[in-house]
C-alpha positions as CSV (number, residue, x, y, z in Angstrom):
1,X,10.6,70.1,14.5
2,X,10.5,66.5,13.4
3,X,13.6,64.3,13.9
4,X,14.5,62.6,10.8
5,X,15.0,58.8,11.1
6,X,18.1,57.8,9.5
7,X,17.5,53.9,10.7
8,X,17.3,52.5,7.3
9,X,20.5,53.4,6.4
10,X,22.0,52.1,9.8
11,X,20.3,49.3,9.3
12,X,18.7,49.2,12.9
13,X,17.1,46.2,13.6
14,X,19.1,44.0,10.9
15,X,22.5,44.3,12.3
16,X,23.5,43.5,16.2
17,X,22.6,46.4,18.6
18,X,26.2,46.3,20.2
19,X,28.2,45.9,17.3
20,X,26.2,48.6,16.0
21,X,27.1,50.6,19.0
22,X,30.6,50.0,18.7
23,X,30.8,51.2,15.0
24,X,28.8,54.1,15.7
25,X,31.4,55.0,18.8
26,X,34.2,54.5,17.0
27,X,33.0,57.1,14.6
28,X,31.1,59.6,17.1
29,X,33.4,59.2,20.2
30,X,31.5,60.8,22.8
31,X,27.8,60.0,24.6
32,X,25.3,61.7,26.5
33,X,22.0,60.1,28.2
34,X,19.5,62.7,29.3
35,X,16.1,60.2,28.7
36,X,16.1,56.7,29.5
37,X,15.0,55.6,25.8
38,X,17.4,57.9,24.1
39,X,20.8,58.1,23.5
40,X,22.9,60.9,21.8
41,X,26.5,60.3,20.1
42,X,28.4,63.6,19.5
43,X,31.5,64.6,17.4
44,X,34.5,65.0,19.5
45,X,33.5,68.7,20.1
46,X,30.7,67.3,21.9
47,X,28.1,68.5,18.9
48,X,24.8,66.1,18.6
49,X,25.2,64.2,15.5
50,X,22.6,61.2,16.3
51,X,20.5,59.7,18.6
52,X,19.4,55.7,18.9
53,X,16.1,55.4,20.8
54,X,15.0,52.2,22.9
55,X,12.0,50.6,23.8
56,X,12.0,47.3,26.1
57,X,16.1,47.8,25.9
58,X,16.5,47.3,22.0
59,X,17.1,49.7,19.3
60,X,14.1,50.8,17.6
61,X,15.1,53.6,15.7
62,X,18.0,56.4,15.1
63,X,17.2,59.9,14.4
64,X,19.6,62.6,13.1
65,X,20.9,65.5,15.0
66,X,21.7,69.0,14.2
67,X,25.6,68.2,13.7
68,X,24.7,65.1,11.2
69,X,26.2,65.8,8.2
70,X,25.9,63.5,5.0
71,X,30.3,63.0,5.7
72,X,29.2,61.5,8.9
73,X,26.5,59.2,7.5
74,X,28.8,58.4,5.0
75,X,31.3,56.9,7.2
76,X,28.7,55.4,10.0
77,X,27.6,53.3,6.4
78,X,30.6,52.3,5.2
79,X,31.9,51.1,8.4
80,X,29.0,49.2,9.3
81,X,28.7,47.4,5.7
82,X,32.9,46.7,6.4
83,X,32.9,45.7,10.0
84,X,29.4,44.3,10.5
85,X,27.5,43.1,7.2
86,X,30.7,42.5,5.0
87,X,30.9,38.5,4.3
88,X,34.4,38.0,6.3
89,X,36.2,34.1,6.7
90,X,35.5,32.2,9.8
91,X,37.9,31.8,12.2
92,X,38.4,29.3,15.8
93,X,38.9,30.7,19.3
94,X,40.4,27.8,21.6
95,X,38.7,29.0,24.8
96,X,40.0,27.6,28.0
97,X,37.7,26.4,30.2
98,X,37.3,24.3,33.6
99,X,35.8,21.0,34.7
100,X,34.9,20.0,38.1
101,X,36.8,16.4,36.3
102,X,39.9,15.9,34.4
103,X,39.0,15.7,30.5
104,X,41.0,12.9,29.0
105,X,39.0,12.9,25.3
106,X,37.2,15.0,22.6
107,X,33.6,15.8,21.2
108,X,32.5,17.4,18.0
109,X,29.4,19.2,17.1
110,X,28.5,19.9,14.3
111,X,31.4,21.9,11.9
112,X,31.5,25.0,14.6
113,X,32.1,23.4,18.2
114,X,34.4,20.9,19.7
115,X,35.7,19.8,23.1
116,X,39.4,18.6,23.7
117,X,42.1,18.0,25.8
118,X,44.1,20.9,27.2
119,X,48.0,20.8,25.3
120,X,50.5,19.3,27.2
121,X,52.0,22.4,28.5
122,X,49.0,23.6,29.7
123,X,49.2,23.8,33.8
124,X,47.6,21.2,35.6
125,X,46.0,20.7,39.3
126,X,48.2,18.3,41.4
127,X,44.8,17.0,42.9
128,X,41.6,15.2,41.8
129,X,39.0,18.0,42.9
130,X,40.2,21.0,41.6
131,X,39.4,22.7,38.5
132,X,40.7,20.9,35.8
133,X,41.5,22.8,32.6
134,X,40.3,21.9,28.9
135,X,39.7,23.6,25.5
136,X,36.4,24.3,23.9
137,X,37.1,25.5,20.2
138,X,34.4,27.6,18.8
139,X,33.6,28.7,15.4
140,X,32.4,32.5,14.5
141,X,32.3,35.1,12.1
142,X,35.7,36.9,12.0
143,X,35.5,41.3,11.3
144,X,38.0,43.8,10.2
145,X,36.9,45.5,13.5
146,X,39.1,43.7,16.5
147,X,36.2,45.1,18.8
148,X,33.2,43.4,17.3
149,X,35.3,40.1,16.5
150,X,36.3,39.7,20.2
151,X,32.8,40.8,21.6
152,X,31.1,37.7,18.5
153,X,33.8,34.9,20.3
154,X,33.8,36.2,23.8
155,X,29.5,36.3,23.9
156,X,29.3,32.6,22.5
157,X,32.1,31.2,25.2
158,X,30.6,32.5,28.1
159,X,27.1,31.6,26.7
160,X,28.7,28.3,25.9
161,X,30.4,27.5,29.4
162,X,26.5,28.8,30.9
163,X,25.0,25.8,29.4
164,X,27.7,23.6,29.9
165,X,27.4,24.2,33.5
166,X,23.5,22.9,33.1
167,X,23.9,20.2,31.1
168,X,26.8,18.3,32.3
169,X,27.7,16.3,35.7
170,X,30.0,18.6,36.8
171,X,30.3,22.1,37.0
172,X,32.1,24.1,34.2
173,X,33.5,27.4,34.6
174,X,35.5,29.5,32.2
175,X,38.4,31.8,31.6
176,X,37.3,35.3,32.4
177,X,40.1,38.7,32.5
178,X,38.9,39.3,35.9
179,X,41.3,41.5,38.4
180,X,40.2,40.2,41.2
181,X,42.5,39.1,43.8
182,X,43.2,36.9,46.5
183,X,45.3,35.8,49.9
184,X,46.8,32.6,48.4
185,X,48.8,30.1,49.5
186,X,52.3,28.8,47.8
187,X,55.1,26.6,49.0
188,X,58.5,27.7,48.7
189,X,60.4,25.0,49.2
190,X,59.7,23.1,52.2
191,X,57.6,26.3,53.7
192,X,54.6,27.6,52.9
193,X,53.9,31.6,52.2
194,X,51.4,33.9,51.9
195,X,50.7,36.2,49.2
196,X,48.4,38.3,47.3
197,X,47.8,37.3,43.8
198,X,45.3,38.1,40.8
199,X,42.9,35.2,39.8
200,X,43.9,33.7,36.4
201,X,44.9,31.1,34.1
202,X,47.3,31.2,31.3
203,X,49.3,28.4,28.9
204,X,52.5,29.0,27.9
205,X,53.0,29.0,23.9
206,X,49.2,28.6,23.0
207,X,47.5,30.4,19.6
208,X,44.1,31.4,21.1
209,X,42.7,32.3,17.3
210,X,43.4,29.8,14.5
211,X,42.1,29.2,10.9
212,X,41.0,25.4,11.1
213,X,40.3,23.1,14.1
214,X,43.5,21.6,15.1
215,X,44.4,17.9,14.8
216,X,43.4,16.2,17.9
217,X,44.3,12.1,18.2
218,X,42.2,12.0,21.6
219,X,39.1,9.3,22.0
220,X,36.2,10.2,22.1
221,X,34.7,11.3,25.3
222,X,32.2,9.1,26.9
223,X,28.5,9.5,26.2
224,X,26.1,8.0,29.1
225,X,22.5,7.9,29.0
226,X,20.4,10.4,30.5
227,X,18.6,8.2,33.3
228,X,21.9,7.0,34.8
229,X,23.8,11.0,33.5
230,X,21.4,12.9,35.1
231,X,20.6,10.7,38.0
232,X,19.7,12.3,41.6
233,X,23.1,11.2,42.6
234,X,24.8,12.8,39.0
235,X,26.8,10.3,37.4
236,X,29.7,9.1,39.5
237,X,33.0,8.9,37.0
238,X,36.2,10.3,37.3
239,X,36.7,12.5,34.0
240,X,34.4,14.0,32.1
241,X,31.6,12.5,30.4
242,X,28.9,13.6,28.5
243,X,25.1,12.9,28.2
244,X,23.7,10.6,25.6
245,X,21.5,13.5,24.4
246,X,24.2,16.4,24.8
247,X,24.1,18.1,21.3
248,X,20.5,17.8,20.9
249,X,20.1,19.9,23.6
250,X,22.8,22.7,22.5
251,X,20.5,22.2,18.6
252,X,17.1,22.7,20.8
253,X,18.5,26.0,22.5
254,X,19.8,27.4,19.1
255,X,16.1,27.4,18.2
256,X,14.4,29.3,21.5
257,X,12.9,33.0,20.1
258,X,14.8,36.0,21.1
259,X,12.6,36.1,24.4
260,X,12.9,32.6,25.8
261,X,16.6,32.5,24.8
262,X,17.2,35.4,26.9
263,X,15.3,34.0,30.2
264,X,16.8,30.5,29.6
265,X,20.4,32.4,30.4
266,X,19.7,34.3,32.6
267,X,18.4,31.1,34.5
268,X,21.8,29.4,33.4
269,X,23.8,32.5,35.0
270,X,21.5,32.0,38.3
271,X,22.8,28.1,38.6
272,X,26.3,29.4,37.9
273,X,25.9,31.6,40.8
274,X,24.7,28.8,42.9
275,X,27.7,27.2,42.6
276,X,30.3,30.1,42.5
277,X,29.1,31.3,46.2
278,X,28.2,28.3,47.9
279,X,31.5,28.4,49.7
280,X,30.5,31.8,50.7
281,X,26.6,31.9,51.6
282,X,24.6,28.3,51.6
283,X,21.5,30.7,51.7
284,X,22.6,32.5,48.2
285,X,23.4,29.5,46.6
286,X,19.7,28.4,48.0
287,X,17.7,31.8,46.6
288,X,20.0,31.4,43.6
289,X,18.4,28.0,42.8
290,X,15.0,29.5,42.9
291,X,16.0,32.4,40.7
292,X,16.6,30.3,37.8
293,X,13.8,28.4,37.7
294,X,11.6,32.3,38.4
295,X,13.4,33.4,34.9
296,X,11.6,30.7,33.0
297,X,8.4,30.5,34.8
298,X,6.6,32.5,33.7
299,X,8.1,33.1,30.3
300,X,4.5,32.8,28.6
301,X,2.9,35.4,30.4
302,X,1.8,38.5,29.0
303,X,3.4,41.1,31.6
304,X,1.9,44.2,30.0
305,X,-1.5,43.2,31.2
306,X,-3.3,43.3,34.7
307,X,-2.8,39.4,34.7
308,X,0.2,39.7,37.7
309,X,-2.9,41.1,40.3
310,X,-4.6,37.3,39.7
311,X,-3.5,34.3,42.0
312,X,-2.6,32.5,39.0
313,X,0.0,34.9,38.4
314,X,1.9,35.5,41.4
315,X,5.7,34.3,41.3
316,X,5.0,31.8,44.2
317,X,2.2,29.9,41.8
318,X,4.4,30.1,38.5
319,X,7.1,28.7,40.5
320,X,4.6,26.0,41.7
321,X,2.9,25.6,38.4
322,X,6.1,25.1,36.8
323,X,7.7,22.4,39.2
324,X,4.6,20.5,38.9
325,X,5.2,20.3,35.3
326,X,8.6,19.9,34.5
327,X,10.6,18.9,37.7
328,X,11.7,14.9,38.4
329,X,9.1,12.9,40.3
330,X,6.0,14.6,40.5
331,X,7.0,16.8,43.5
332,X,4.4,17.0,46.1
333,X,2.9,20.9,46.4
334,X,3.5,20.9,49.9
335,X,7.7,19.7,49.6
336,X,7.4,22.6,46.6
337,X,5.6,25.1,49.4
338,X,8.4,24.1,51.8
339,X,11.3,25.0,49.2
340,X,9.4,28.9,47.8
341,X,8.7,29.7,51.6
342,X,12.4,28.9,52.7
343,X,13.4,31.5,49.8
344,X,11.3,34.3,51.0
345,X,12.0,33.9,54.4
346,X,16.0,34.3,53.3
347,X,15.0,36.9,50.4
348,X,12.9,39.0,52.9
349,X,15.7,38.9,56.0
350,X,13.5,36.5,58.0
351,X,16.6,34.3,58.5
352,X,19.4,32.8,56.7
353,X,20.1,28.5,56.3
354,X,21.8,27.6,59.6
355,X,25.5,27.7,58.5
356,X,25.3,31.2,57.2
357,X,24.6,32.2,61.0
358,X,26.8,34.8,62.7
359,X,26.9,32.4,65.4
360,X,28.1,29.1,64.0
361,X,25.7,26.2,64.8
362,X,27.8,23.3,66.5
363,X,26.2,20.1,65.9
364,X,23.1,19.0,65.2
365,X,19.8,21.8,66.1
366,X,16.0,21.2,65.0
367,X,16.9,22.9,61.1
368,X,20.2,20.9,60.1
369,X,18.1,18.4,59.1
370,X,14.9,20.9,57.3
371,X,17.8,23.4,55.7
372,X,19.6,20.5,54.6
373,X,16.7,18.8,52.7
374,X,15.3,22.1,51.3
375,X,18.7,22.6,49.4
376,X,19.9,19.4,48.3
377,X,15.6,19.1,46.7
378,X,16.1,22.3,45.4
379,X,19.5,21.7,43.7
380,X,18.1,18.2,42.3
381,X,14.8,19.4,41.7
382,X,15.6,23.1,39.7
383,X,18.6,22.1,37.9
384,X,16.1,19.0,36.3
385,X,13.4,21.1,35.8
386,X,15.3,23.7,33.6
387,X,16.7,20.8,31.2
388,X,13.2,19.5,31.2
389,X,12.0,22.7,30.0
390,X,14.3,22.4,27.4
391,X,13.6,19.3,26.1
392,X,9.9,19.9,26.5
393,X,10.1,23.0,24.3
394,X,10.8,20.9,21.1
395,X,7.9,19.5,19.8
396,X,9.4,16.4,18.8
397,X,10.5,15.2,22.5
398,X,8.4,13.0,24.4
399,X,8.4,12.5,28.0
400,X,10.9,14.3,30.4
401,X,14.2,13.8,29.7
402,X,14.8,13.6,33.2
403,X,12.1,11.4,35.2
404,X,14.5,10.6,38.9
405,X,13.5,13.2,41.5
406,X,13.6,12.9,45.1
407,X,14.8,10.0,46.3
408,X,12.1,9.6,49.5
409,X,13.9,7.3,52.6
410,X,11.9,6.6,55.5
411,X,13.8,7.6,58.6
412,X,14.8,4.9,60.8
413,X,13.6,4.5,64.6
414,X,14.9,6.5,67.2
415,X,18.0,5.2,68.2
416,X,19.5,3.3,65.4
417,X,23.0,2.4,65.9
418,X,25.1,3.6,62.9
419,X,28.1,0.6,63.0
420,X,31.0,3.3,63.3
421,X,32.7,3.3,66.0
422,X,34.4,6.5,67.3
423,X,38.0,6.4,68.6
424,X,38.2,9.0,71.7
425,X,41.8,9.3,72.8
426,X,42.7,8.7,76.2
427,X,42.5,12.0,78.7
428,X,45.8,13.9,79.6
């Protein structure tokens, strides 16, 4: 017996799949997965009423089950023309996020996105490097359905505080609800205790959802042109500054297709990673480098044909192939060979970078000096290459935005005197 597609009237394909998902479970409360491309929503006596069918992980259709009744559509179309497609005022999430450097002004861009200060009573690190907090207000479409309007601001921050981390000198992290929890710890007068407290970040007296941007008397944040911003060195100030050519690159992004927007985040989320663990594994944060940069690569490649059996295909020449073009400095193929290899050799348990042995190495062995250079090139080399991309994909850029790679020193002879001198106490 044919299944009768009622898709039109859910309006698969125009609306968002998860806000559609949401209405529809709100309605049709439980779920049941028997085929990977289909899934079934039943009443709460757990009779089939619908089923939404995938291919390549989106909606393509939604067929009616035996307990579909026109009640049931009835609802499922009046709460998706209310909560999804009904025109509803804008509204301002002030999301709090952090910077690797104190933020001291503001940046606007466009009418829907703006960078400022944190409030006074927000709390503060006593040090210089620490994570420093500051508010990103974001425009977006408000609904009558708390879900949906919390997944619409929730989706753009953390997409927001991706790119951020990219494009700017310093990394950027955000406020998240995690529960995770730590050994911390906290003076209590003129000791110092341990104890075990959940990660988070919260300002006393702050409206997280307003109507219109708040008035903001800050100056400006500093803009900085890219070939001294994005130097191999990244530039050097003590709060936060931007890049000359910051908001063109958030307008470039908004215009990637569906396909290319996807990859480029997950390639963002890959150099978040980087960062987040390199305090736990140097050789993660190294293979996380390299996973960015493999989720763009070969983003032009047709992967439902035989073309992944040819050379030209493999993830080790895409990777090449795609350093040559967009990293700094023209990077030779064999420092590019040198940087791939290294990641296998971690990826495939051949070894790990030498401070992530079980064994600590004390001083200096014949890799400090090879794992060293591999991933301080990578980190200059990837994170470069991505915002090249970027800039390369608008067909108005010229050039790389980013042109300083490498910096190549020629090592100096044996037994070069380095000018510090070492104090050695006296013996006991």
């Amino acid at each position: 017996m044919a299944k009768k597609s009622v898709a039109p009237e859910l309006h698969v394909g125009q609306v968002d799949d998860e806000e559609l998902r949401i209405v529809l479970g709100s309605i049709l409360p439980r779920c049941a997965q028997f085929r990977t491309q289909e899934v079934e929503y039943r009443t709460q006596n757990d009779d089939w009423a619908l089923s939404l069918h995938y291919r390549n992980g989106k909606i393509v259709d939604a067929t009616a089950g035996p307990a579909m009744t026109s009640e049931i559509k009835s609802r499922m179309q009046e709460a998706i023309e209310r909560e999804i497609l009904s025109p509803s005022d804008k509204k301002i999430v002030r999301w709090t996020m952090f910077s690797g450097k104190p933020v001291e002004g503001q940046w606007r861009h466009g009418g829907g996105l703006r960078i400022v200060p944190a409030p006074v009573e927000a709390p503060r690190p006593e040090e210089l490097m620490a994570e420093h907090p500051f508010i990103v207000d974001i425009t977006f479409r408000g609904s009558s359905n708390f879900v949906i309007e919390q997944m619409r601001y929730v989706r753009r921050a953390r997409e927001l505080a991706l790119l951020f981390n990219l494009f700017l000198s310093t990394r950027i992290t955000s406020s998240t609800n995690s529960s995770r929890k730590h050994w911390v710890l906290v003076r209590q007068g003129s000791t110092v205790a341990s104890t075990w407290a959940n990660e988070g970040y919260f300002i006393p007296k702050f409206t997280y959802i307003v109507d219109d941007f708040p008035v903001d008397d800050s100056p400006p944040l500093a803009e900085v042109e890219s070939n001294i911003y994005y130097s191999t060195r990244s530039y050097a100030g003590d709060t936060l500054a931007i890049p000359a050519e910051f908001s063109r690159l958030l307008d470039i992004f908004s215009t990637l297709g569906a396909d290319a927007r996807d990859r480029y985040m997950r390639a963002c989320y890959w150099y978040h990673t980087a960062a987040t663990v390199w305090d736990y594994s140097k050789s993660l944060y190294f293979t996380s480098l390299i996973n960015a940069i493999e989720c763009v690569a070969g983003l032009d490649i047709d992967r439902s044909s035989q073309s992944g059996v040819s050379p030209d295909f493999r993830p080790s020449t895409l990777f090449k192939t795609f350093m040559q073009k967009f990293a700094p400095g023209e990077p030779s193929g064999a420092q590019l060979d040198r940087i791939y290899e290294a990641r296998s050799e971690i990826t495939h348990g051949e070894r790990l970078l030498v401070n992530d042995g079980v064994v600590a190495s004390w001083g200096l062995d014949q890799t400090s000096a090879k794992d060293r250079d591999i991933s301080e090139n990578a980190r200059i080399l990837c994170r470069a290459a991505l915002i090249n991309w970027l800039w390369s994909s608008d067909s108005t850029s010229e050039g790389l935005l980013i042109s300083a790679g490498v910096e190549v020193v020629k090592p100096p002879p044996p037994g070069t005197k380095s000018g510090v001198i070492v104090f050695v106490p006296d013996s006991q």
